[in-house]
C-alpha positions in Angstrom: 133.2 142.8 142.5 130.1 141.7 144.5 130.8 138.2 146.0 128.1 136.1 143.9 129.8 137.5 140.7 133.3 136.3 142.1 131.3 132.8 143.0 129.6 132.9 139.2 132.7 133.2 137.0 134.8 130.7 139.3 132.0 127.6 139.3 131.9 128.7 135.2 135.7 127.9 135.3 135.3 124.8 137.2 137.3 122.7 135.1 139.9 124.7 133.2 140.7 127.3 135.6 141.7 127.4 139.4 139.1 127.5 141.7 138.6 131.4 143.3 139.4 132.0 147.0 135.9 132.6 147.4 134.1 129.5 146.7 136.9 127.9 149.0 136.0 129.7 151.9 132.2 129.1 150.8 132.9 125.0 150.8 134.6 125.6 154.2 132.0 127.2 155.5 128.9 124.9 154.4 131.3 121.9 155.5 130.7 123.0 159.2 127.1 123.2 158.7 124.9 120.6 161.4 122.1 118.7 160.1 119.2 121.1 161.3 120.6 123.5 158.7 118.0 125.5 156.3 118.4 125.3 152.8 118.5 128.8 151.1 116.9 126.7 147.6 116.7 122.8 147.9 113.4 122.6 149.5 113.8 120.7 153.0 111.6 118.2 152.6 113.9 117.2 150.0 117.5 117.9 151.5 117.9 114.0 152.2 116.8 113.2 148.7 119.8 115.5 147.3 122.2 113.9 149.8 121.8 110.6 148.4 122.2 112.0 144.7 125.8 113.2 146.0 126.2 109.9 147.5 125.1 108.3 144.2 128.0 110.8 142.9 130.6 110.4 145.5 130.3 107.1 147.2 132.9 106.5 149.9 136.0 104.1 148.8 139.0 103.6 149.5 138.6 107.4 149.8 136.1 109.7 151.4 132.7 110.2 149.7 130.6 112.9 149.5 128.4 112.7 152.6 131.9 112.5 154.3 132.5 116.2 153.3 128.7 117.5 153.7 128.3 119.1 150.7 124.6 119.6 150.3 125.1 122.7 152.0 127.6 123.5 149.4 125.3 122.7 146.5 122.6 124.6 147.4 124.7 127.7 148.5 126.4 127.9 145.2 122.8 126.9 143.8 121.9 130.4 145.4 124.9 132.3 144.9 125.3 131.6 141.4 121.9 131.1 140.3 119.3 133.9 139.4 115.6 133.4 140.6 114.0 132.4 137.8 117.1 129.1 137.2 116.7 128.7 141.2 112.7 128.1 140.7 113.4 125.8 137.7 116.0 123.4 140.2 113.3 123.6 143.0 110.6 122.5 140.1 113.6 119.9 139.0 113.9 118.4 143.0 109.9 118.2 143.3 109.9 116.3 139.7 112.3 113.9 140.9 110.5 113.1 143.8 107.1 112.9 141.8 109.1 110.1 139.6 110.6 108.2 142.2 107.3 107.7 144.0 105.5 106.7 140.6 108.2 104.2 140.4 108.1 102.6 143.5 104.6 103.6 144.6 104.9 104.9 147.9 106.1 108.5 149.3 109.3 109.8 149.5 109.8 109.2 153.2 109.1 105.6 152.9 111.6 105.2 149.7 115.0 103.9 150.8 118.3 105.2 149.7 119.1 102.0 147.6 116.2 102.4 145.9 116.6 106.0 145.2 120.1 104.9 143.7 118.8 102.3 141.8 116.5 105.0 140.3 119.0 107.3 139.2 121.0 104.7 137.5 118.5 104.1 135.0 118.7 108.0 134.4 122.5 107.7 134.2 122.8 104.9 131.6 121.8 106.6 128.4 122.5 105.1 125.2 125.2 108.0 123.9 122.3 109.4 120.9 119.4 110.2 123.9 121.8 111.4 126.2 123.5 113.6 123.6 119.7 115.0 123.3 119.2 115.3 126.6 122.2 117.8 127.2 120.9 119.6 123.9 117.5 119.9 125.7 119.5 121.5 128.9 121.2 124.4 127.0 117.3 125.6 126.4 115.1 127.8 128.7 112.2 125.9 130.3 109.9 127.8 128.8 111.5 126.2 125.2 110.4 122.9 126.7 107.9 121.0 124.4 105.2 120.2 127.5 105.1 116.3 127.0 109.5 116.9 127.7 109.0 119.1 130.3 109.1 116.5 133.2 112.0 115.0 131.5 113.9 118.4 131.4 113.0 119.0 135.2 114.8 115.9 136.4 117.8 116.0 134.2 118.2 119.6 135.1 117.9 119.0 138.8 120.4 115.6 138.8 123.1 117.6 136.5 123.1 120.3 138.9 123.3 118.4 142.0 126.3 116.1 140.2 127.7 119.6 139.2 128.3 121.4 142.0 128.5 118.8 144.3 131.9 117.7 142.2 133.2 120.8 142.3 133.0 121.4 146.1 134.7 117.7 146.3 137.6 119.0 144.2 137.8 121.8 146.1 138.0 120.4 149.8 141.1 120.8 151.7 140.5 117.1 152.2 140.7 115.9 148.8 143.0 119.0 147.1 145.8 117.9 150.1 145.1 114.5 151.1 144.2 112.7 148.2 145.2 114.1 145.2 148.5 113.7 143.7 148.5 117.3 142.0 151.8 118.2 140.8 152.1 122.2 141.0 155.0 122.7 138.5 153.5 121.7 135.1 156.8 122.9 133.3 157.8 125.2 130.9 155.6 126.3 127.6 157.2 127.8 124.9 154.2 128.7 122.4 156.9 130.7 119.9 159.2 127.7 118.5 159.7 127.1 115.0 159.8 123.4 114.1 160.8 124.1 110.8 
């Protein structure tokens, strides 16, 4: 099996089934990344802007956050791994939306918008009454091209947010950090009998 199919099926079991050896090793991998890396999909000029979404995501605690781990190298390798070309150019369309929106909001260019500010942002995309954002994940499951053109911006920056949350918690709850030194995982979940009769 080619390595981006192993990568595929285990992000699409993220969540009911254990994570694959493979997009272990990726995490570890990305984790050791400096800060002059390339993305392969995130477009640079808006590699900081994604950082603060995982951030946003996975603020430090009492526990390490996000940024802690480094896993915007993570998102976008698995954004390129497990993404074809056509769902990659709709995330990259998604990141440059977002930043469209934020500098509509506060008026001024990306460069010049704070992290707080991006946060504060992102909370009001965040907070949807149940109904809308019920809507809003119906409108995900579509192709783009599906997109009504007056929800099309809309669509972009969900698409782009939901991914970066996505992968980003999946490469937290897959880091040697948090699997060892902050979880309390319990590897014997018991025995299962499916077959008895409670008659």
């Amino acid at each position: 099996m080619k390595r981006r199919d192993v990568l595929k099926q285990g992000a699409l079991s993220f969540g009911y089934v254990a994570i694959t050896p493979s997009i272990v090793s990726l995490f570890q991998s990305c984790s050791e990344q400096s800060e002059s890396w390339e993305p392969e999909v995130i477009p640079t000029h808006l590699k900081d802007m994604t950082t603060v979404l995982i951030d946003f995501f996975l603020p430090k605690t009492d526990v390490i956050g996000g940024t802690d781990l480094n896993l915007t190298p993570f998102v976008d390798s698995m954004i390129f791994e497990t993404m074809d070309v056509s769902k990659q150019g709709v995330f990259v369309l998604g990141a440059e939306s977002f930043k469209n929106t934020l500098e509509k909001i506060y008026k001024k260019r990306i460069s010049e918008i704070d992290s707080n500010q991006i946060k504060i942002a992102l909370k009001t995309f965040c907070d949807l009454p149940k109904q809308k954002e019920e809507h809003v994940f119906e409108q995900l499951e579509q192709q783009f091209s599906e997109i009504a053109s007056e929800q099309k911006n809309t669509y972009l920056n969900y698409n782009y947010i939901t991914n970066v949350r996505y992968y980003s918690l999946l490469g937290y709850y897959t880091s040697q950090e948090i699997v060892e030194g902050v979880q309390d995982v319990n590897p014997n979940l018991g025995y299962y009998n499916g077959c008895i009769n409670d008659e």
